[in-house]
mmCIF file of the C-alpha atoms, coordinates in Angstrom:
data_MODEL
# 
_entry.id   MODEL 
# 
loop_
_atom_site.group_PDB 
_atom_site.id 
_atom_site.type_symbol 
_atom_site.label_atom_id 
_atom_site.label_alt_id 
_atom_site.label_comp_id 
_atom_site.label_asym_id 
_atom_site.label_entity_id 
_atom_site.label_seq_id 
_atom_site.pdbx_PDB_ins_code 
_atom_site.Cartn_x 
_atom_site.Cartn_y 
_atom_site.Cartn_z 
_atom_site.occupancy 
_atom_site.B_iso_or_equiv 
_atom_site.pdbx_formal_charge 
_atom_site.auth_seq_id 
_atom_site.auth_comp_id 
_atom_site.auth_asym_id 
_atom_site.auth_atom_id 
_atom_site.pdbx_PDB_model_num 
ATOM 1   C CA . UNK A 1 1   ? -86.848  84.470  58.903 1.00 0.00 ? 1   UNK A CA 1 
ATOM 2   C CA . UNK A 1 2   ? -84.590  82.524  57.696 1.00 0.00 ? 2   UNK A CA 1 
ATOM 3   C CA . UNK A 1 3   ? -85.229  82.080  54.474 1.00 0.00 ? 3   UNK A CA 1 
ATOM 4   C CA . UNK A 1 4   ? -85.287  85.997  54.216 1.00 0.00 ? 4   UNK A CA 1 
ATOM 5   C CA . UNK A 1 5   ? -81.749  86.174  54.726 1.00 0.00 ? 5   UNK A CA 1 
ATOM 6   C CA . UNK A 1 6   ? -80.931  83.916  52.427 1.00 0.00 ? 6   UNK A CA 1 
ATOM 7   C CA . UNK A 1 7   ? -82.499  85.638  49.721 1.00 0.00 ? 7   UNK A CA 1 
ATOM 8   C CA . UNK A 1 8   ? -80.670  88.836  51.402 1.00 0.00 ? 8   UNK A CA 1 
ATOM 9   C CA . UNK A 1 9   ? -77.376  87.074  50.707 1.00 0.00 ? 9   UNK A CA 1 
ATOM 10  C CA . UNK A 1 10  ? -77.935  86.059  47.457 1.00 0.00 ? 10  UNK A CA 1 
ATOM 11  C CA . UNK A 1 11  ? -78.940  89.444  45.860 1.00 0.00 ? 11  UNK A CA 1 
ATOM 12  C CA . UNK A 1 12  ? -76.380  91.374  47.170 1.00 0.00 ? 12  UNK A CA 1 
ATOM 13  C CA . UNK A 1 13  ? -74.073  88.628  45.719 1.00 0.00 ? 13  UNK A CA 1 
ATOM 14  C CA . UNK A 1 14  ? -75.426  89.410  42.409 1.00 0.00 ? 14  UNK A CA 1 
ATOM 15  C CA . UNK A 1 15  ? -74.644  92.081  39.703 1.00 0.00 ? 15  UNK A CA 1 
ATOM 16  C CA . UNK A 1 16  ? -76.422  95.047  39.524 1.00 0.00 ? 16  UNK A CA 1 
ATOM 17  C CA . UNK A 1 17  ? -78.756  93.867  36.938 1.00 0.00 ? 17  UNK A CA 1 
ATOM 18  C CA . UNK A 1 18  ? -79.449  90.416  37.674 1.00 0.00 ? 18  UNK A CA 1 
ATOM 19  C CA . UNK A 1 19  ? -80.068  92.177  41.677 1.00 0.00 ? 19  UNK A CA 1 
ATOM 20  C CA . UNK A 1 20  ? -82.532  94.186  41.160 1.00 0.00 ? 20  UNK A CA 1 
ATOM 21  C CA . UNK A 1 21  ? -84.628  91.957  38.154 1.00 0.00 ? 21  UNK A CA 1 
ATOM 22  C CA . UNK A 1 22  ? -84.634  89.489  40.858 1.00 0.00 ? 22  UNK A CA 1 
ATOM 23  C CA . UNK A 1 23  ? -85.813  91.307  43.563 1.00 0.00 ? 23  UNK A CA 1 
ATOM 24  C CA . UNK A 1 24  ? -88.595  92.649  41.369 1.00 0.00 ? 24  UNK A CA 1 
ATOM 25  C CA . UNK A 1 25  ? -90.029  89.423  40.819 1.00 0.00 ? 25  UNK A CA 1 
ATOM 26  C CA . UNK A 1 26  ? -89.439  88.521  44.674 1.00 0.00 ? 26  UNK A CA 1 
ATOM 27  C CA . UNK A 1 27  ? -91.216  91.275  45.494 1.00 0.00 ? 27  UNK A CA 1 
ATOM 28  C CA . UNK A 1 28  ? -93.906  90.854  42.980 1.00 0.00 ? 28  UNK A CA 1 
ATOM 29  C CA . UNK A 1 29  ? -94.828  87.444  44.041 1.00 0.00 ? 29  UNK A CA 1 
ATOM 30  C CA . UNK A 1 30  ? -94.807  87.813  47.713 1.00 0.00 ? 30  UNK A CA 1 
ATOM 31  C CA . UNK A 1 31  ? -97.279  90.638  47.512 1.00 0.00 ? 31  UNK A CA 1 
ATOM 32  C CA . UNK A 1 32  ? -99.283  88.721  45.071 1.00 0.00 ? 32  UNK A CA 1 
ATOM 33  C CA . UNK A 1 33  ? -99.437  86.086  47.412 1.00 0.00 ? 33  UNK A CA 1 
ATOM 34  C CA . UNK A 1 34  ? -100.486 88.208  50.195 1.00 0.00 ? 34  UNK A CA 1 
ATOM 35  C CA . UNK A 1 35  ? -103.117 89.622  48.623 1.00 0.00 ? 35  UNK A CA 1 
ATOM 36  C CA . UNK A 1 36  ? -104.616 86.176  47.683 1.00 0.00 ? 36  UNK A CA 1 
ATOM 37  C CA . UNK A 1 37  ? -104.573 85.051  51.190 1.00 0.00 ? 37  UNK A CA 1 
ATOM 38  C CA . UNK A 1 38  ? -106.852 88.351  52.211 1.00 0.00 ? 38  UNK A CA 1 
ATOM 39  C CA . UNK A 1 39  ? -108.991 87.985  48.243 1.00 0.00 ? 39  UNK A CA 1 
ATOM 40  C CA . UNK A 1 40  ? -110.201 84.379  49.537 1.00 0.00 ? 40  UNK A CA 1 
ATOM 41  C CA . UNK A 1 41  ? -111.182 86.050  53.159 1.00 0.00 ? 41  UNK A CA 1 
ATOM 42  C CA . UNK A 1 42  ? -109.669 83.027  54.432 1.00 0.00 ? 42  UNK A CA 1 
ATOM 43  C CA . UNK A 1 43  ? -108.135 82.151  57.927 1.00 0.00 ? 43  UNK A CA 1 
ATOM 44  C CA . UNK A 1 44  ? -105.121 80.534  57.698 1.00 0.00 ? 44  UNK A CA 1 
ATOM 45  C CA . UNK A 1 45  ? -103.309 83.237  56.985 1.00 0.00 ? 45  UNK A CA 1 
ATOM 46  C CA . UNK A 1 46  ? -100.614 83.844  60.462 1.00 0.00 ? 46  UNK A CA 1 
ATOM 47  C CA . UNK A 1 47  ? -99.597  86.833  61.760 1.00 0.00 ? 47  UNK A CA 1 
ATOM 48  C CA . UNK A 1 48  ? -96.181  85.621  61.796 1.00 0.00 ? 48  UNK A CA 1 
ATOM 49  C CA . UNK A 1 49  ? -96.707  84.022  58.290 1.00 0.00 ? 49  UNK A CA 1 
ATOM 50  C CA . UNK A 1 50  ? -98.089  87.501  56.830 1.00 0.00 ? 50  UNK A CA 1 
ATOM 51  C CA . UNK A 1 51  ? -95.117  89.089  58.267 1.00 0.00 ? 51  UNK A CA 1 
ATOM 52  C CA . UNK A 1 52  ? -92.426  87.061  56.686 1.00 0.00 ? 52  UNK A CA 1 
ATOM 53  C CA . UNK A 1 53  ? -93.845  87.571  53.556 1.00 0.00 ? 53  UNK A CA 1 
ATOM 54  C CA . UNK A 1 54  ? -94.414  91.208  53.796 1.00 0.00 ? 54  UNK A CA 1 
ATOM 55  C CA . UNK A 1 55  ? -90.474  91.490  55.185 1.00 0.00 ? 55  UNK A CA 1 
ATOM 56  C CA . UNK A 1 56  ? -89.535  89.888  51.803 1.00 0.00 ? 56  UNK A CA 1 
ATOM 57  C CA . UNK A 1 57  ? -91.818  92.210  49.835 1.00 0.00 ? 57  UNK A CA 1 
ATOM 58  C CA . UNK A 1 58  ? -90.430  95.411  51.558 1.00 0.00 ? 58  UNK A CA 1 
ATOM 59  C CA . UNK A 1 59  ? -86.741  94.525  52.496 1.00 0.00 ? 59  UNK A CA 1 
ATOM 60  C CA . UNK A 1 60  ? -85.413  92.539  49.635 1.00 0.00 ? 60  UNK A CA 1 
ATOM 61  C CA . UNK A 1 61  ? -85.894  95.569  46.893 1.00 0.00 ? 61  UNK A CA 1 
ATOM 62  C CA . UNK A 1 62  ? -83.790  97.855  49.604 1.00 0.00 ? 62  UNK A CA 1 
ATOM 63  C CA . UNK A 1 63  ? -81.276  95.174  50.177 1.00 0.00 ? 63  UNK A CA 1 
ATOM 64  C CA . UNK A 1 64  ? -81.202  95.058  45.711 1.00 0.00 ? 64  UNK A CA 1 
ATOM 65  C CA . UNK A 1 65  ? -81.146  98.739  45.638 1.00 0.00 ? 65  UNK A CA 1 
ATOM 66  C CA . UNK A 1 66  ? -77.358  98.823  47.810 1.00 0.00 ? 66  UNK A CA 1 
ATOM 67  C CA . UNK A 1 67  ? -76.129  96.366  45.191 1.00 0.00 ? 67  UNK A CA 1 
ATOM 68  C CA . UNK A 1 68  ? -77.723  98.410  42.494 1.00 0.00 ? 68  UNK A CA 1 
ATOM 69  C CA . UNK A 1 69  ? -75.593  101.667 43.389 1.00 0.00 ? 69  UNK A CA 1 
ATOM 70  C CA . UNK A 1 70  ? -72.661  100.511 40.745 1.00 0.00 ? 70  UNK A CA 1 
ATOM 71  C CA . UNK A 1 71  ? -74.302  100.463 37.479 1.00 0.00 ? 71  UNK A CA 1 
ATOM 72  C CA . UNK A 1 72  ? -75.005  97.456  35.395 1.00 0.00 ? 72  UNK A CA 1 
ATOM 73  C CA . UNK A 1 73  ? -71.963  98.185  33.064 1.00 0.00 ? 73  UNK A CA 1 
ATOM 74  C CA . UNK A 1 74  ? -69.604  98.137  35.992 1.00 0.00 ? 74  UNK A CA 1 
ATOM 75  C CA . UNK A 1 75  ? -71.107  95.523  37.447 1.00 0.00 ? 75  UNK A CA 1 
ATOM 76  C CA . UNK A 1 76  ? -69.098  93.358  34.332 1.00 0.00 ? 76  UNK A CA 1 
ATOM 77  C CA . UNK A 1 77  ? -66.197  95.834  33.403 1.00 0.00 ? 77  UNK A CA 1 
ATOM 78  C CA . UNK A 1 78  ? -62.769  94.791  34.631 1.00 0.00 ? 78  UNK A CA 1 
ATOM 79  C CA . UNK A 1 79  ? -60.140  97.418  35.294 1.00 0.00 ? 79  UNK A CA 1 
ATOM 80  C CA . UNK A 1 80  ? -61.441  100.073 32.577 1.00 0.00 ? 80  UNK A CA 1 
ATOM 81  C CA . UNK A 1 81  ? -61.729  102.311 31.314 1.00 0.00 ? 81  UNK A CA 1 
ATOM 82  C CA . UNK A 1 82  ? -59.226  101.576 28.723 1.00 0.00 ? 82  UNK A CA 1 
ATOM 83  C CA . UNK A 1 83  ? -56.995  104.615 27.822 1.00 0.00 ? 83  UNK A CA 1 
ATOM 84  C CA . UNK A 1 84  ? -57.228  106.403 24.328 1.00 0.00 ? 84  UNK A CA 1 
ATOM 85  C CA . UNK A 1 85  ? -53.304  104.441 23.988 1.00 0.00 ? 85  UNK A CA 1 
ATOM 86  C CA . UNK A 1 86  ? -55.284  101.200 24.033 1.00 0.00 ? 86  UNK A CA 1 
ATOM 87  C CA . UNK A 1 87  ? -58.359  102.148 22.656 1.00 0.00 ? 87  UNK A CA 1 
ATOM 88  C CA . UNK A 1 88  ? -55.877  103.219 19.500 1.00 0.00 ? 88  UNK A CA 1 
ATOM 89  C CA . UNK A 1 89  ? -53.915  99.475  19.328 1.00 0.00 ? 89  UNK A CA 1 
ATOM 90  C CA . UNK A 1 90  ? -57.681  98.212  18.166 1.00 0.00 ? 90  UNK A CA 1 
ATOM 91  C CA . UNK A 1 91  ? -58.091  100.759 15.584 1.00 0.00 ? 91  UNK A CA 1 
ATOM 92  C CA . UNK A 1 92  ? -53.877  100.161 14.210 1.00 0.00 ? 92  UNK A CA 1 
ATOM 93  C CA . UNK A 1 93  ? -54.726  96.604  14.364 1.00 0.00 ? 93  UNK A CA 1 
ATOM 94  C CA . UNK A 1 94  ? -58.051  96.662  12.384 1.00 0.00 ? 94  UNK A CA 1 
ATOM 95  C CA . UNK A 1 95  ? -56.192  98.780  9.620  1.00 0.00 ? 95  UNK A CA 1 
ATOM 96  C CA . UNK A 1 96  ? -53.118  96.121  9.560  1.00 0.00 ? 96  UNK A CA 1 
ATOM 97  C CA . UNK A 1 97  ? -56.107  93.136  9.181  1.00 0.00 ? 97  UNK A CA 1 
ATOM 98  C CA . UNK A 1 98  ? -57.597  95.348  6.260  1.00 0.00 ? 98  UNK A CA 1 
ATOM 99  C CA . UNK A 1 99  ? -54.073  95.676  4.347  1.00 0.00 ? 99  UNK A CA 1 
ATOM 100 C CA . UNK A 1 100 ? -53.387  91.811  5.088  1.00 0.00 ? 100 UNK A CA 1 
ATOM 101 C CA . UNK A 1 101 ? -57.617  90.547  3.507  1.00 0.00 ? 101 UNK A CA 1 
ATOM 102 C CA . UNK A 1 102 ? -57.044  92.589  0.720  1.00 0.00 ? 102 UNK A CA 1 
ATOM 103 C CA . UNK A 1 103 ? -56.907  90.452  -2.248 1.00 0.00 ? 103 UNK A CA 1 
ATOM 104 C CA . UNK A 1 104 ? -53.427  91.412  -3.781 1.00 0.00 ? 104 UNK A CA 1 
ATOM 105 C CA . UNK A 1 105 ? -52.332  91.911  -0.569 1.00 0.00 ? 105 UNK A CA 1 
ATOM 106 C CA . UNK A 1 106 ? -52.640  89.023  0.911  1.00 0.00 ? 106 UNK A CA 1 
ATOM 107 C CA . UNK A 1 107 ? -50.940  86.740  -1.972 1.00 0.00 ? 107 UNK A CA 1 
ATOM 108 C CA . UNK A 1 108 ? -48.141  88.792  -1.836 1.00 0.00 ? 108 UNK A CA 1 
ATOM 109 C CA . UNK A 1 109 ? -47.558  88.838  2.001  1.00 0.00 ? 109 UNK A CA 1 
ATOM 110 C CA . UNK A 1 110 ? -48.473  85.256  2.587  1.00 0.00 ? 110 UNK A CA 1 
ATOM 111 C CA . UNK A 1 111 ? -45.792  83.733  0.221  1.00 0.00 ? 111 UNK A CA 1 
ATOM 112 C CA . UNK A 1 112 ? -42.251  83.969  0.188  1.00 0.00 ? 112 UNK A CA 1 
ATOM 113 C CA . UNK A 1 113 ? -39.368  83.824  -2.769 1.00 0.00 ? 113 UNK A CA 1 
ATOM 114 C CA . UNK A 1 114 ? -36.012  82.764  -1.713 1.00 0.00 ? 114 UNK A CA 1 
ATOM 115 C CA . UNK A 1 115 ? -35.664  82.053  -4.608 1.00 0.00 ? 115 UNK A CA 1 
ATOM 116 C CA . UNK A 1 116 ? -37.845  78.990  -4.689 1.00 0.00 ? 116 UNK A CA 1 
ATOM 117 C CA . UNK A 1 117 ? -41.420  80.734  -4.048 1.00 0.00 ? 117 UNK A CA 1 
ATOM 118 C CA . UNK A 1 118 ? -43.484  78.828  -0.745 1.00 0.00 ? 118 UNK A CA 1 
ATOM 119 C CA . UNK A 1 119 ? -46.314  80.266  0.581  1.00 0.00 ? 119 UNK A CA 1 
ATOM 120 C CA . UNK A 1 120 ? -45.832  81.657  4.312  1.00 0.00 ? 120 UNK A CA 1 
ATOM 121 C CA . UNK A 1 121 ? -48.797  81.000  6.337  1.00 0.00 ? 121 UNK A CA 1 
ATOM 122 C CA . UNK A 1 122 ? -47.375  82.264  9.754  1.00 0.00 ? 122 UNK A CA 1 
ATOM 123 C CA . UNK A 1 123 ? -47.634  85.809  8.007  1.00 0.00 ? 123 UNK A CA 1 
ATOM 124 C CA . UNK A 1 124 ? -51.730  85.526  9.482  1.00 0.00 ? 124 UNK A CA 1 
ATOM 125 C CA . UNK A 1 125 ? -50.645  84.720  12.416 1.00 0.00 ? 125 UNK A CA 1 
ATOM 126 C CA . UNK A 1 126 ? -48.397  87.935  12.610 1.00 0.00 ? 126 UNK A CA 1 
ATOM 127 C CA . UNK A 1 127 ? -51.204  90.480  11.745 1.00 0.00 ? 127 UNK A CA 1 
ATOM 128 C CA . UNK A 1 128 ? -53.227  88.790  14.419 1.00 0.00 ? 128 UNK A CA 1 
ATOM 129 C CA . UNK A 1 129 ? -50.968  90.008  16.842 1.00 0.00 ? 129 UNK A CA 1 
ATOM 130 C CA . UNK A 1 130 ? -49.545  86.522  17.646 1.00 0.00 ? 130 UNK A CA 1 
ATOM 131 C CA . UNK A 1 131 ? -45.943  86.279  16.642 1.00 0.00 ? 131 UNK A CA 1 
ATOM 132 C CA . UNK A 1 132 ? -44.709  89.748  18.563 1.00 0.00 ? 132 UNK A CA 1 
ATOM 133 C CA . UNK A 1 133 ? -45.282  91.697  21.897 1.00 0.00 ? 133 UNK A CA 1 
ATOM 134 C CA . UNK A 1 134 ? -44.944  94.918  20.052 1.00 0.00 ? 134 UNK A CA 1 
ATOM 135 C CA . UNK A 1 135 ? -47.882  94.234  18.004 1.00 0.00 ? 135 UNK A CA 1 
ATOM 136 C CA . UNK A 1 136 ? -51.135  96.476  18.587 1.00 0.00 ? 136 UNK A CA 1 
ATOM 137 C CA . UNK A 1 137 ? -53.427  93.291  19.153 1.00 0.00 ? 137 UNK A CA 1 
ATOM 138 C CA . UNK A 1 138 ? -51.192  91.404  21.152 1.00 0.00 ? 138 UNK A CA 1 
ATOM 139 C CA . UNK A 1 139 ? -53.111  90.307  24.350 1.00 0.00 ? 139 UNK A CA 1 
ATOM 140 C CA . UNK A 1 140 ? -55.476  92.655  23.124 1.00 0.00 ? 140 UNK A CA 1 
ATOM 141 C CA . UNK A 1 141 ? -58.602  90.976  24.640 1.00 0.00 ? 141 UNK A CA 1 
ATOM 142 C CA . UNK A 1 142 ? -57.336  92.409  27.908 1.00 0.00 ? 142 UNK A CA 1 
ATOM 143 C CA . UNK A 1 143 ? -58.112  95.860  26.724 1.00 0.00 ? 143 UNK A CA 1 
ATOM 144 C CA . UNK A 1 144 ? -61.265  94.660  25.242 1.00 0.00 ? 144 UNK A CA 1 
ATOM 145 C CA . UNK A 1 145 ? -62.099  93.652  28.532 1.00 0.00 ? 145 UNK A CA 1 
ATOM 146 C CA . UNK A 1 146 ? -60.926  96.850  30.012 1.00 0.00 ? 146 UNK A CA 1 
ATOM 147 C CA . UNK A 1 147 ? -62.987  98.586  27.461 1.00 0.00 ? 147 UNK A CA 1 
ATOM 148 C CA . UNK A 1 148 ? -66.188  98.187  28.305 1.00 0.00 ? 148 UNK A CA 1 
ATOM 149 C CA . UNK A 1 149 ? -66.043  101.044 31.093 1.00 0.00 ? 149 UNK A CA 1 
ATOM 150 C CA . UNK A 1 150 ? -66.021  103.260 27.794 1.00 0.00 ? 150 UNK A CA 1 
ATOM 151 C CA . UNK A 1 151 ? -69.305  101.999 26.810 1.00 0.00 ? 151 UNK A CA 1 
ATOM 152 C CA . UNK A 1 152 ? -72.026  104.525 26.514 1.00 0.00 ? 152 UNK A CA 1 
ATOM 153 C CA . UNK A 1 153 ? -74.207  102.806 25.621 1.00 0.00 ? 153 UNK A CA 1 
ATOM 154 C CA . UNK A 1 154 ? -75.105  99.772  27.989 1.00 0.00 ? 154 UNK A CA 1 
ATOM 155 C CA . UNK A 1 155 ? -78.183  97.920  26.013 1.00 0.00 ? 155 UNK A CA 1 
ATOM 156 C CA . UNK A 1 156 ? -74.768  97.711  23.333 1.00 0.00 ? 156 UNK A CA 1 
ATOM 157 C CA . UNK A 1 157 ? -72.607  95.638  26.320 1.00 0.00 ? 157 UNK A CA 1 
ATOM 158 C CA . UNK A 1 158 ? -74.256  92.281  25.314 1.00 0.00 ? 158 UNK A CA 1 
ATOM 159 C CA . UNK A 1 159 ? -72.942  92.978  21.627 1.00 0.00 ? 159 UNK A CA 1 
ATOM 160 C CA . UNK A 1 160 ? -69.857  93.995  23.077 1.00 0.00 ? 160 UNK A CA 1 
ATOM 161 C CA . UNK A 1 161 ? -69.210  90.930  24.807 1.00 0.00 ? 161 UNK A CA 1 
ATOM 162 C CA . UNK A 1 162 ? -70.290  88.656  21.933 1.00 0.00 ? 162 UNK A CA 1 
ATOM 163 C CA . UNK A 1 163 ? -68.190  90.514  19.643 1.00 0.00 ? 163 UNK A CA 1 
ATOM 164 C CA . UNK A 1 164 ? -65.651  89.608  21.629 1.00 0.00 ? 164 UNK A CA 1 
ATOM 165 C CA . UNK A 1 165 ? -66.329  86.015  22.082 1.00 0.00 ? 165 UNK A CA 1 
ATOM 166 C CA . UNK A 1 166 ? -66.293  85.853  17.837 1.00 0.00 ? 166 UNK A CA 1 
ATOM 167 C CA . UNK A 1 167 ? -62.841  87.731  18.158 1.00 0.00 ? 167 UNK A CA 1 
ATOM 168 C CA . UNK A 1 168 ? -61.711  85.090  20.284 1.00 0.00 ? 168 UNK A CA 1 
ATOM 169 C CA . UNK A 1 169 ? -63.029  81.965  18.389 1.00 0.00 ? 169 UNK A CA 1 
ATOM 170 C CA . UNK A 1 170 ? -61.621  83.721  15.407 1.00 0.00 ? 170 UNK A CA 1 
ATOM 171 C CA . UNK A 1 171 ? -58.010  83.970  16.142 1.00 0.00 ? 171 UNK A CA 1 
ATOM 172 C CA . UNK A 1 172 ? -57.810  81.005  17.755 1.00 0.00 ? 172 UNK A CA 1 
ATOM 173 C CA . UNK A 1 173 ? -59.339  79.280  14.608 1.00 0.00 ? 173 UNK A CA 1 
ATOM 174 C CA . UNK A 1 174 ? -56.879  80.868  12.091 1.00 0.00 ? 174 UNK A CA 1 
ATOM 175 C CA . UNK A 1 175 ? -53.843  80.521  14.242 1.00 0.00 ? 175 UNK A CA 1 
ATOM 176 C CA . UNK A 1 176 ? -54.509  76.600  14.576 1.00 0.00 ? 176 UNK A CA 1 
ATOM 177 C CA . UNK A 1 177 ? -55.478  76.681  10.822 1.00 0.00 ? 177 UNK A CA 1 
ATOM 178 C CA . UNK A 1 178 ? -52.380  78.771  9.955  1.00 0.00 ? 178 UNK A CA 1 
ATOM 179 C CA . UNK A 1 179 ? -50.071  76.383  12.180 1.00 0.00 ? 179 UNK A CA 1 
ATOM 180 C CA . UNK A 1 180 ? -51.761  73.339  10.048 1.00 0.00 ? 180 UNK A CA 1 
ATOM 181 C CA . UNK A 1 181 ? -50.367  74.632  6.993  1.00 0.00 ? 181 UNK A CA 1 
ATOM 182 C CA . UNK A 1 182 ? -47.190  75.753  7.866  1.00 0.00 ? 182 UNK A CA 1 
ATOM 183 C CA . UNK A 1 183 ? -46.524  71.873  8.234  1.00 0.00 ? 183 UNK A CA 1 
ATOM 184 C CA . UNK A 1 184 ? -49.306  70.680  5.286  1.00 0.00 ? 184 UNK A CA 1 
ATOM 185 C CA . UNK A 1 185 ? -46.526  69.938  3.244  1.00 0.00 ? 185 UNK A CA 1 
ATOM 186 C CA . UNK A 1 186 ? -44.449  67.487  5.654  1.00 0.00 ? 186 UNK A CA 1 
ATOM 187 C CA . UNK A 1 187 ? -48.082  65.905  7.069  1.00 0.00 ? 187 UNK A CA 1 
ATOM 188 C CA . UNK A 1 188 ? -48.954  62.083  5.492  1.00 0.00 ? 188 UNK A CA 1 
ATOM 189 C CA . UNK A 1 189 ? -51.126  63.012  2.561  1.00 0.00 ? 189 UNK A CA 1 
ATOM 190 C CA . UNK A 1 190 ? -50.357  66.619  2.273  1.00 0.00 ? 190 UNK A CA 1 
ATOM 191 C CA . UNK A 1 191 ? -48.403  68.675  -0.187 1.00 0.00 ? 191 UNK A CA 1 
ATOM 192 C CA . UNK A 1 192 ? -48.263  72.018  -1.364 1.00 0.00 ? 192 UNK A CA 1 
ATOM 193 C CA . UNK A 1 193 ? -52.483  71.456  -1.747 1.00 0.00 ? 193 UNK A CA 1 
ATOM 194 C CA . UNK A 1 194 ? -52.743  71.215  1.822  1.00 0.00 ? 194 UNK A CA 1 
ATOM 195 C CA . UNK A 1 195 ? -51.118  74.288  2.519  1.00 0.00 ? 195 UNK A CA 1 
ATOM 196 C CA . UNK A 1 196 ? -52.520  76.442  -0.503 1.00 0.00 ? 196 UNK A CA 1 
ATOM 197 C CA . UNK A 1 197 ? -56.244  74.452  1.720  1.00 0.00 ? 197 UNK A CA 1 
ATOM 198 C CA . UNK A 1 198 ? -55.487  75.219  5.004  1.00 0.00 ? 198 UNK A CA 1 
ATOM 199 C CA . UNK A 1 199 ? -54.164  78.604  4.655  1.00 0.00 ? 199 UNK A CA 1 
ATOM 200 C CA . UNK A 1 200 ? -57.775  79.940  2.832  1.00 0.00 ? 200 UNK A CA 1 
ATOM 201 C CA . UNK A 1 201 ? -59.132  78.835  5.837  1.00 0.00 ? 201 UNK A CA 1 
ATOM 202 C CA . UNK A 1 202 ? -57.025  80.499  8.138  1.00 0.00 ? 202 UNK A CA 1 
ATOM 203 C CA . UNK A 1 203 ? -57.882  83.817  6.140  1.00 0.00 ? 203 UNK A CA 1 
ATOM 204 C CA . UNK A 1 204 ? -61.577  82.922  6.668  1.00 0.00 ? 204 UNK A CA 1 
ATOM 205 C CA . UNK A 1 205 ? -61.343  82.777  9.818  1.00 0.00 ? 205 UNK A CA 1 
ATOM 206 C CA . UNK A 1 206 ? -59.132  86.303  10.209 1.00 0.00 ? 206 UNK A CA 1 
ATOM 207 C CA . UNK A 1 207 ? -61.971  87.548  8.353  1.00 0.00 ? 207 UNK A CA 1 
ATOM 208 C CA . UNK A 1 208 ? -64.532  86.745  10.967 1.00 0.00 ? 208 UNK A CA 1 
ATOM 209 C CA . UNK A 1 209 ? -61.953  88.235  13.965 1.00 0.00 ? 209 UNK A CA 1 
ATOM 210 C CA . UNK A 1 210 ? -61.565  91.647  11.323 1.00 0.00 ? 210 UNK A CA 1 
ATOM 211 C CA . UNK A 1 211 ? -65.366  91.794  11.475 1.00 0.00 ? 211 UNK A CA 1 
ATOM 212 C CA . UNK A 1 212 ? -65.916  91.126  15.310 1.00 0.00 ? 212 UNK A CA 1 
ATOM 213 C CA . UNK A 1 213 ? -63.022  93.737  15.842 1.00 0.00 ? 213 UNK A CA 1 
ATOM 214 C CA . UNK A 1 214 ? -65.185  96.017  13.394 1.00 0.00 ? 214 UNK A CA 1 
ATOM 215 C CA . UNK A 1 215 ? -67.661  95.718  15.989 1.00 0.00 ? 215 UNK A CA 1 
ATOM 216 C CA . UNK A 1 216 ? -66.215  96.166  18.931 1.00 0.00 ? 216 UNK A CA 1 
ATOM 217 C CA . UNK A 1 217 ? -64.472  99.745  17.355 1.00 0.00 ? 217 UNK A CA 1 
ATOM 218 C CA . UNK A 1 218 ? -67.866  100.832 16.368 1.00 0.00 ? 218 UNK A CA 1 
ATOM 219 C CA . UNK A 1 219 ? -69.775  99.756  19.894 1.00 0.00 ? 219 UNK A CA 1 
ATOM 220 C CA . UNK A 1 220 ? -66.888  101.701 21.665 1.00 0.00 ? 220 UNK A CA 1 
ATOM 221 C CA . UNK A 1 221 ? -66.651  104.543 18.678 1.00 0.00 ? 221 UNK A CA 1 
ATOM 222 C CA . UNK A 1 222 ? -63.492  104.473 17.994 1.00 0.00 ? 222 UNK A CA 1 
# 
């Protein structure tokens, strides 16, 4: 019996989900072996063999069913749900990403005149909530992470999460991008080319975190 109780262990280690899929096919396949034992009429079939395998049939899907009581969506959420307060900082933040990618907009706020006129790459880095605390997407992810308690949805949560993943890649891109052109100028070979270079790809990439962010206030319907 042994090996029942291992398998005992290891789905109620598991989430929700993953739990009671497994147990399924646990279930499943014991039975199916079972049966072909009796199908072939053959005789080396144990009493105590036949009831291992019917203990794993009957006791693993109970044993999935405990682990099962949380559902699959909190199974993954962490500390949610995220208050209307937080769920707003996404939305304020989205807006402020939208002003920045515009066009005219964004020549104007990413250079500076004093009087000479430079262009001022950090300003990305600002809007992505990475240059103050009382920015709306400052450590945002954690409400993002928070958030998916307020899923209704849960066949959305894998969306969610990669949504979130491309938010992340995102702003890390364009903040090492951005921080590359700040200093493009001063770099061996650069010049005012490698800025004007490496800040269009910073704004690339805060195009890619305005879209994942996009998603994540539509999945949550903000």
């Amino acid at each position: 019996m042994r090996g029942l109780l291992s398998l005992v262990m290891v789905a109620a280690s598991l989430t929700a989900a993953t739990a009671w899929s497994l147990g399924r096919r646990c279930a499943d396949s014991a039975t199916m072996a079972v049966k072909g034992k009796f199908n072939r009429g053959g005789n080396d079939m144990s009493r105590r063999s036949l009831l291992e395998r019917l203990s794993v049939s009957s006791v693993l899907p109970a044993v999935v069913a405990v682990a099962a009581t949380s559902s699959p969506e909190a199974a993954v959420a962490k500390g949610g749900p995220a208050s209307e307060a937080e769920l707003k900082r996404m939305k304020v933040g989205y807006d402020g990403l939208n002003y920045l990618l515009d066009k005219e907009n964004f020549e104007k706020i990413t250079t500076k005149c004093n009087p000479e006129c430079n262009r001022n790459p950090d300003a990305i880095r600002e809007y992505l909530g990475l240059r103050s605390m009382e920015h709306p997407l400052y450590k945002i992810e954690k409400v993002m992470e928070k958030a998916q308690d307020n899923i209704e949805d849960v066949d959305l949560l894998e969306d969610y999460i990669a949504a979130i993943e491309n938010w992340q890649n995102a702003v890390s891109n364009s903040n090492s991008l951005s921080y590359t052109s700040s200093f493009g100028e001063y770099n061996p070979g650069g010049g005012k080319d490698a800025v004007e270079k490496y800040l269009l790809l910073s704004r690339d990439e805060a195009v890619t975190a305005r879209d994942s962010l996009k998603k994540i206030i539509s999945i949550l319907n903000i």
